[in-house]
N, C-alpha and C positions, 0 to 999 in steps of 0.2 A: 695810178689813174687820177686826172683832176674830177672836182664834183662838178662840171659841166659834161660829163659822160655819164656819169650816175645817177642824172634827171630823168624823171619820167615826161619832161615838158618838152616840147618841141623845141627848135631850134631859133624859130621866132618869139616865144615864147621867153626864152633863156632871154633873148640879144634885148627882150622889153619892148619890143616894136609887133605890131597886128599886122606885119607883113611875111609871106611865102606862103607856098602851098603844101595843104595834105594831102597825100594821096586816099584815095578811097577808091577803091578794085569796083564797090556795087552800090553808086549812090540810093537807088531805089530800094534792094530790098536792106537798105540801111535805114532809110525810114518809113520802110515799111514796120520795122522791127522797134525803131525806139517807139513808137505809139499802141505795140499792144502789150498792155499790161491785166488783161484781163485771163486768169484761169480757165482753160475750155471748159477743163471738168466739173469745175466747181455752176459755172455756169449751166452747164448740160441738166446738172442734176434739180439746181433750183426751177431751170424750165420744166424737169420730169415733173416735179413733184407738186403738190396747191398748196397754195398759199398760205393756208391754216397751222399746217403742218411742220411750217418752216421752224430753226431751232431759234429761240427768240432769248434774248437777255436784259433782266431786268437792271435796269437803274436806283440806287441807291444814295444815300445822302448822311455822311459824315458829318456832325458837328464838334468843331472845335474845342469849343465851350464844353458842353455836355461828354466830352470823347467820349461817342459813340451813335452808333448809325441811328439814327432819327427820321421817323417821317419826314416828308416835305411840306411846307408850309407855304405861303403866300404872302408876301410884306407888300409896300411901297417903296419907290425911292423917293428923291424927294422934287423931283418932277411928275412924280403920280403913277410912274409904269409899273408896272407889278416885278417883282423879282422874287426868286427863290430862298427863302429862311429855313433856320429848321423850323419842324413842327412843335416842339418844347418850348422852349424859351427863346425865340424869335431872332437869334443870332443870326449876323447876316456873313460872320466865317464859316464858311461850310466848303464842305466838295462832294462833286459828284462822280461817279462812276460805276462801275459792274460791283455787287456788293461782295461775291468773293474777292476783287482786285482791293475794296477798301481794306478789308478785314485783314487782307496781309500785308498790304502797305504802313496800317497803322496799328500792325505787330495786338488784332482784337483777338486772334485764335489762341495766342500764348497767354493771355489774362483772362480769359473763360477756361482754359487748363487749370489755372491756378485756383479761381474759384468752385 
């Protein structure tokens, strides 16, 4: 077999040229279907339920410097907008995210074992 049958690309596609046609059996419920990307279920259930209740995730903030998760602080740049530091010692390498996803990203769970 040559690798012009072994492609997954079409025929126009192979030749380098944006001409011929695809077939498509149900233009409509083809895009009906690329545009929903939402969960019914998931949806259903945050309509069941209020607001309060929902399950929420806190944000956390890694400092470089410091290696380890630190308050958040408030610096300037140096246009005057406020930007996020840590809380300590004012470093502006930081990151943020879910504080379980930091603590396993930056391997904190394995050196609080050892401590």
């Amino acid at each position: 077999m040559s690798d012009e049958n072994n492609s997954f690309l079409h025929e126009a596609q192979q030749a380098g040229r944006a001409s011929g046609k695809l077939e498509i059996n149900d233009l409509d419920s083809a895009i009906a279907a690329i545009t929903h990307v939402i969960d019914e279920e998931a949806a259903a259930q945050y309509r069941e339920t209020e607001e309060d209740t929902w399950p929420r995730t806190t944000m956390a903030v890694y400092c470089h410097d410091c290696r380890d998760i630190v308050p958040a602080g408030v610096g300037k740049t140096l246009r005057g907008n406020d930007r996020n530091v840590c809380g300590n010692c004012h470093s502006k390498k930081i990151s943020m995210g879910r504080e379980d996803a930091l603590r396993k990203f930056y391997h904190l769970e394995k050196r609080e074992e050892r401590e």
